[in-house]
N, C-alpha and C positions, 0 to 999 in steps of 0.2 A: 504493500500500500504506500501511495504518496505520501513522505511527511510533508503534516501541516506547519508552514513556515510560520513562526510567531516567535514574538519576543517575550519571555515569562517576566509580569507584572507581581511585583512585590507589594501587597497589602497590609497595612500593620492597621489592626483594631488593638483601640486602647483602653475600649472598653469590655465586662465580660468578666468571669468567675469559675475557675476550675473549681468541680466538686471533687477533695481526696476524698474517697470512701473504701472502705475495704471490701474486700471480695471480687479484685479485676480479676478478669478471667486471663488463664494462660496461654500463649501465642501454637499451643500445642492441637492441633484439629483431629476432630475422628468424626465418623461418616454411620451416623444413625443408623439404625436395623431398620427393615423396608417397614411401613405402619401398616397396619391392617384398612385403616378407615383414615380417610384426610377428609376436609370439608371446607364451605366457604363461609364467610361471615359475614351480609351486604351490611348490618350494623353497623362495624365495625369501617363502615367505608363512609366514611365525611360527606356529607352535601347529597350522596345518590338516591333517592327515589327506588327500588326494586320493585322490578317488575319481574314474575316468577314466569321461567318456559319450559319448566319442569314441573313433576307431582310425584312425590312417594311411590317408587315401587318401577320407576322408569330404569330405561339402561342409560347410560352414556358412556361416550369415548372419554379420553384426556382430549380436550380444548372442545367440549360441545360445550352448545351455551345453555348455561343455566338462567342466569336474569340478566334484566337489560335496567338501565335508567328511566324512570317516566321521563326525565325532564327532555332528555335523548335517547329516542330506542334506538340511536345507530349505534351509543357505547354499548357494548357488549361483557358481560364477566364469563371466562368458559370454568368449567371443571377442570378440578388440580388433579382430577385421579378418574380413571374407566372401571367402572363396575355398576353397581344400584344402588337408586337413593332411599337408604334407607331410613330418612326421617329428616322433615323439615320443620326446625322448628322455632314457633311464631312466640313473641313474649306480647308484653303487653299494647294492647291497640293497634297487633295484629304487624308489629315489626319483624323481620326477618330475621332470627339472631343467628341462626346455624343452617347450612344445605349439606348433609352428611352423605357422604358415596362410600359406601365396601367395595372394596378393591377385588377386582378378579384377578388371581393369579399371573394370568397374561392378557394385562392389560391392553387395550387396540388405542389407538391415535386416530383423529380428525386428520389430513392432511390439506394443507396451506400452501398455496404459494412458494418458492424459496427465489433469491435473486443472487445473481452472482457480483462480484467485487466491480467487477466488470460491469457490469451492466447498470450499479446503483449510480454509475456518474452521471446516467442517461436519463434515469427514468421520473414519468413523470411525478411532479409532486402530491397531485391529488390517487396517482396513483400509489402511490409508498403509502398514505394516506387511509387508504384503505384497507393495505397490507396489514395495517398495524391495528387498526380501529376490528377487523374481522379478526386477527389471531389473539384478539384479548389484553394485548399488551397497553393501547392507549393511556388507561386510564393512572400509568405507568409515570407520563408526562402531565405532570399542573403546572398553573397559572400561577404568579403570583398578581395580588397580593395575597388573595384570600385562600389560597393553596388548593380550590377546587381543580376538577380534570379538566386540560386544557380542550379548549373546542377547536374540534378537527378544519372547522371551515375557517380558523383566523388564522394571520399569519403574525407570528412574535417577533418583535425586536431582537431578541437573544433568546438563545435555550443555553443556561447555566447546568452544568455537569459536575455535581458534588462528589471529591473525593474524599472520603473520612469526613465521620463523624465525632467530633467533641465531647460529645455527651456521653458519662459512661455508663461500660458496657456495652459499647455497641460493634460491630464487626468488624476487626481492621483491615484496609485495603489489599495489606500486603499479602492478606490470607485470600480473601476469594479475589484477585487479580492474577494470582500466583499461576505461570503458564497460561496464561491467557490474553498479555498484551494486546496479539494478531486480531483477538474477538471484540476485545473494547476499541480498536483501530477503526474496527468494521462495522462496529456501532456509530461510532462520532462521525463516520462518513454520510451514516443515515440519517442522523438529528439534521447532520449541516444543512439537509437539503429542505430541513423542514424550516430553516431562518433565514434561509436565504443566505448560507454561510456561518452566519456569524455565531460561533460557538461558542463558549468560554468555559475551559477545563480548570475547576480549581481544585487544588490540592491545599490541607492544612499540614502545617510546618514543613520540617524539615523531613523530607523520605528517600534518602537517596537513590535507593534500590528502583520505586518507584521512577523517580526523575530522571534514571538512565533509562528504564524500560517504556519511558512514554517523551524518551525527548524530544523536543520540538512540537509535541502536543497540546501540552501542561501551557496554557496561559496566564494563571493566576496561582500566586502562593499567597495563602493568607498565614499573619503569624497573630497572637496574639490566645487569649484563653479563650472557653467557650461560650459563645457559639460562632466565632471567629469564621467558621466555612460554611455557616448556613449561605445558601443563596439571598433569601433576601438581605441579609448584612454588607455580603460582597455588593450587590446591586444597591445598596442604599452608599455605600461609600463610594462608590466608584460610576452611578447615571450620572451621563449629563443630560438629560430632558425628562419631563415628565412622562414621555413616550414611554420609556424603558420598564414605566412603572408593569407593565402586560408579559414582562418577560417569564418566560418558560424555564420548568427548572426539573433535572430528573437526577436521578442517586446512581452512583458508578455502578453499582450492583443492579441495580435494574435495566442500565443501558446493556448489558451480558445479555439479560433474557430478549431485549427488544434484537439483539446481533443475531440470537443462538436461533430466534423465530424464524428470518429473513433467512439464515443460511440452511438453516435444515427443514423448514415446512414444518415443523411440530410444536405443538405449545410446549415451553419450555417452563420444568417444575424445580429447577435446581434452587435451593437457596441455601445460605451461610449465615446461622443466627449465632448469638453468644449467649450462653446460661452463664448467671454470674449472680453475685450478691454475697454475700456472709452467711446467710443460710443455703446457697446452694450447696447441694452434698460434691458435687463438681461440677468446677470453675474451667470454661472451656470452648472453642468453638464446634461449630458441628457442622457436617454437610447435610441438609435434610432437604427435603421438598414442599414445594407450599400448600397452607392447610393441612400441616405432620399435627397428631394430636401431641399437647404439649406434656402429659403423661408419659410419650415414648422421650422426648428430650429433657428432659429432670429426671435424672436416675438416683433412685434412691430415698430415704425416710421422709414426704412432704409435710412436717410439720405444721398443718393449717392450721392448728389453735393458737398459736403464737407466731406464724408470719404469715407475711402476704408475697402474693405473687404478680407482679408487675410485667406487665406485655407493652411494648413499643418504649422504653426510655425512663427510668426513674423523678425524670422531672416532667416528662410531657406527656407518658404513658398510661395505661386504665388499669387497676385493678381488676381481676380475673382469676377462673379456675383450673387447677390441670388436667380437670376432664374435659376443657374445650381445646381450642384451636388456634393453630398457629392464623393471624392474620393475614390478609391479602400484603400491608404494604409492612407489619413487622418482621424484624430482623435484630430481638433483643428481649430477653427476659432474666428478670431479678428477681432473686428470692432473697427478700429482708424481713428481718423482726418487726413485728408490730409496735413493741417496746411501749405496753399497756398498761404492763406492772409497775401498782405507786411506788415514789423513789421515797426514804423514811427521810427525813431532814435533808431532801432537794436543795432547796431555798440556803443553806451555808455550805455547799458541795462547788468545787473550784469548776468542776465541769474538766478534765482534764483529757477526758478519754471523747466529749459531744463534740459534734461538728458545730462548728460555729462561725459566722462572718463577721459579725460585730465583734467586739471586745466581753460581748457575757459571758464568756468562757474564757478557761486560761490558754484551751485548746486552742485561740487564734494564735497563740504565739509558734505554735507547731504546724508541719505542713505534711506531718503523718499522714498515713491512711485510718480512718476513724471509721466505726459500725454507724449505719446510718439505717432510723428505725422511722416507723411512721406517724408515731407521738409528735404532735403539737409544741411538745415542751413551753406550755401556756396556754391560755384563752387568748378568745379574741379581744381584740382593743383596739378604740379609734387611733387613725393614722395619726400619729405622733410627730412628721414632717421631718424623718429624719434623714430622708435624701438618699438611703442604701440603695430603692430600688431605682434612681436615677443615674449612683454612680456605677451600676451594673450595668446597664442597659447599654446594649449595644447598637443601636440605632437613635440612640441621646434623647427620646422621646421623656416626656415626664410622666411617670406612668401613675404618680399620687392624684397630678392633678387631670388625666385623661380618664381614672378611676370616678373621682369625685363627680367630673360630669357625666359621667355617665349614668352613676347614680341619682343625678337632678336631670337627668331626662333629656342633656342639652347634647342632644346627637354632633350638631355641628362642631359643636364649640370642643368635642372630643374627637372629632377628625383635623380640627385644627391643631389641638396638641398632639397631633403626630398618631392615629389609632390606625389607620392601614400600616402604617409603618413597622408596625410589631411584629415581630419573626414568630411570638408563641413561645418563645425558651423556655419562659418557667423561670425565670432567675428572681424576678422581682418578686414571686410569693415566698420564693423560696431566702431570699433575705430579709424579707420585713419581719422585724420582731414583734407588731400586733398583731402578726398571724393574718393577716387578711389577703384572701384569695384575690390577689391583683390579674394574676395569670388566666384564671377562669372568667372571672368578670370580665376583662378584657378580649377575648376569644369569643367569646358568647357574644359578646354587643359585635363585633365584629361580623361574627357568620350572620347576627340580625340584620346585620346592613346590608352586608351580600345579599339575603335572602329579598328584602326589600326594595332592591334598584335590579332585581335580576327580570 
């Protein structure tokens, strides 16, 4: 493949919050036992609408379609796995939460389209377009700001290509890239043609290994702590027009399955998650397929009385069970302590072992790795103006007083301080010492907006 001429852009964010916590997982990977039953989650999918093209008791291949979006029936979601569905099931007001397939022994495949290297230079765009939106993968590719699926009929300013993620516990590049340069090659050939070129590959810090095997690819280094490689951060420091705001953004690891689709005709179920936390019984990457139940990837004693188990991200992710499923777009789960049980004389304890940002703990003065549990450690309390969650924010928005208006109802005057602009990190609930869910409340009035001018 042609190398992409480009000169690698050095981004330094100076804002942002590494969380040390214990239980990273080891750079060491093993390769799950095949799952009996995978399934899909349409819940678990942001903004979609599901619409059901299956029923209890039907067959499917890997990559037939199960549901589609009201908003859009041309997006498509197919089956992670060929066998029968053996139960769909609906929670309340009749939401989609799980579409569960048993797997038949030898499983058969839909067949798709495949295009050759050759030929992707040529072809047209609305026909790749199609390639993508039919073999499942689309929804693969969002919008920012509001992170819904981008729509197939516009064309973006940029499509941002995140490599590593900050936040921990989550899959490091060097693990699912590993012998697979040629295929991420052959991806970013295919986005290019959906911008009209203009691609922009970011990589966070320093990876050498990486930066030899994708030289002249790699357009953006971001340094700084997390979320230093989110797309929207790189795009809020580095647009210059308001245009840019529409740019498209997809995860190194998903651009694999959108390559592995176009070269081989087959919906592609590979995925590379990490189990981690201080109560996982092992700390480690794994190669599974998507919609593995998360029973087969947690090996070992699940202490659900005293921890929880966290799917997509420790700060941005949902609590869940491990008798459900692995997500469409996860690629991380944590098992931590609940950390429920009263402390006896709290209130004169230096705090030496909590994680902490501020100074209430003597733990800011260490940059250990510390157990991080899901205790509050306090009530709520009015915002107290003490500016943590402004000097975290990585996009300098003011998130106390984008908070405040939004709780007086003044829609604008919370787009004016900066509320598309939020990436979602998590950081700002996550240091306010009055406990108040800035992160939620912000997300929420957000998707309201979305959902309002759409």
């Amino acid at each position: 493949m042609t190398k992409q001429r480009s000169r690698m852009i050095s981004v330094r964010i100076k804002k942002g919050y590494d969380l040390n916590i214990a239980g990273r997982p080891s750079m060491e990977t093993e390769t799950a036992a095949p799952p009996a039953r995978v399934a899909a989650l349409p819940e678990r999918i942001p903004f979609v609408r599901p619409k059901l093209r299956v029923k209890a008791g039907d067959r499917v291949k890997v990559g037939s379609v199960l549901f589609v979006d009201k908003r859009n029936p041309e997006i498509k979601f197919l089956s992670p796995g060929g066998g029968r569905i053996e139960k769909i099931d609906l929670g309340p007001r009749r939401v989609i939460r799980e579409i569960v397939v048993v797997l038949d022994a030898d499983e058969t495949h839909e067949g798709f389209d495949t295009v050759s290297e050759a030929a992707l230079d040529g072809i047209d765009r609305d026909e790749l377009v199609r390639r993508l939106v039919d073999g499942g993968l689309w929804p693969l590719i969002r919008a920012l700001p509001f992170r819904d699926i981008a729509g197939p009929k516009d064309v973006p300013p940029a499509v941002i290509v995140s490599i590593g993620n900050s936040q921990p516990f989550h899959p490091q590049p060097e693990i699912y890239l590993k012998d697979k340069a040629d295929l991420f090659k052959f991806g970013l050939k295919a986005i290019r043609r959906l911008a009209d070129g203009n691609v922009q590959v970011s990589i966070s810090g320093s990876r050498p290994q990486l930066q030899t095997d994708l030289d002249g690819f790699i357009t953006h280094r971001t340094i700084g702590s997390h979320p230093a490689n989110d797309p929207g951060v790189l795009l809020y420091h580095t647009k210059k027009s308001a245009a840019e705001n529409r740019t498209w953004f997809i995860d190194g690891q998903d651009l694999l399955l959108i390559a592995a689709l176009l070269k081989t005709g087959r919906y592609p179920t590979e995925r590379t998650v990490v189990v981690a936390g201080s109560r996982a019984p092992e700390k480690k990457h794994l190669r599974t397929r998507l919609g593995a139940p998360l029973a087969d990837l947690i090996k070992g004693d699940i202490r659900k009385a005293d921890s929880r188990l966290i799917a997509g991200g420790v700060l941005t992710g949902y609590s869940t069970e491990p008798e459900t499923y692995l997500g469409f777009y996860e690629t991380a789960l944590a098992l931590v302590p609940l950390g429920d049980a009263r402390e006896f004389l709290a209130f004169v304890r230096p705090g030496i072992n909590k994680p902490t940002y501020s100074r209430t703990f003597l733990s800011a003065l260490s940059r250990a790795d510390l157990e991080m549990n899901c205790n509050l450690h306090g009530g709520l309390r009015a915002c107290i103006a003490c500016g943590h969650c402004m000097d975290v924010c990585p996009v300098e928005i003011l998130p106390q007083l984008t908070y405040k208006s939004i709780l007086a109802g003044e829609v604008e005057e919370s787009l004016e301080h900066g509320l598309l602009d939020c990436v979602e990190c998590g950081l700002c609930s996550y240091v306010c010492p009055s406990k108040i869910e800035l992160f939620d409340t912000l997300k929420t009035a957000k998707a309201a907006y979305y959902k309002e001018i759409s």
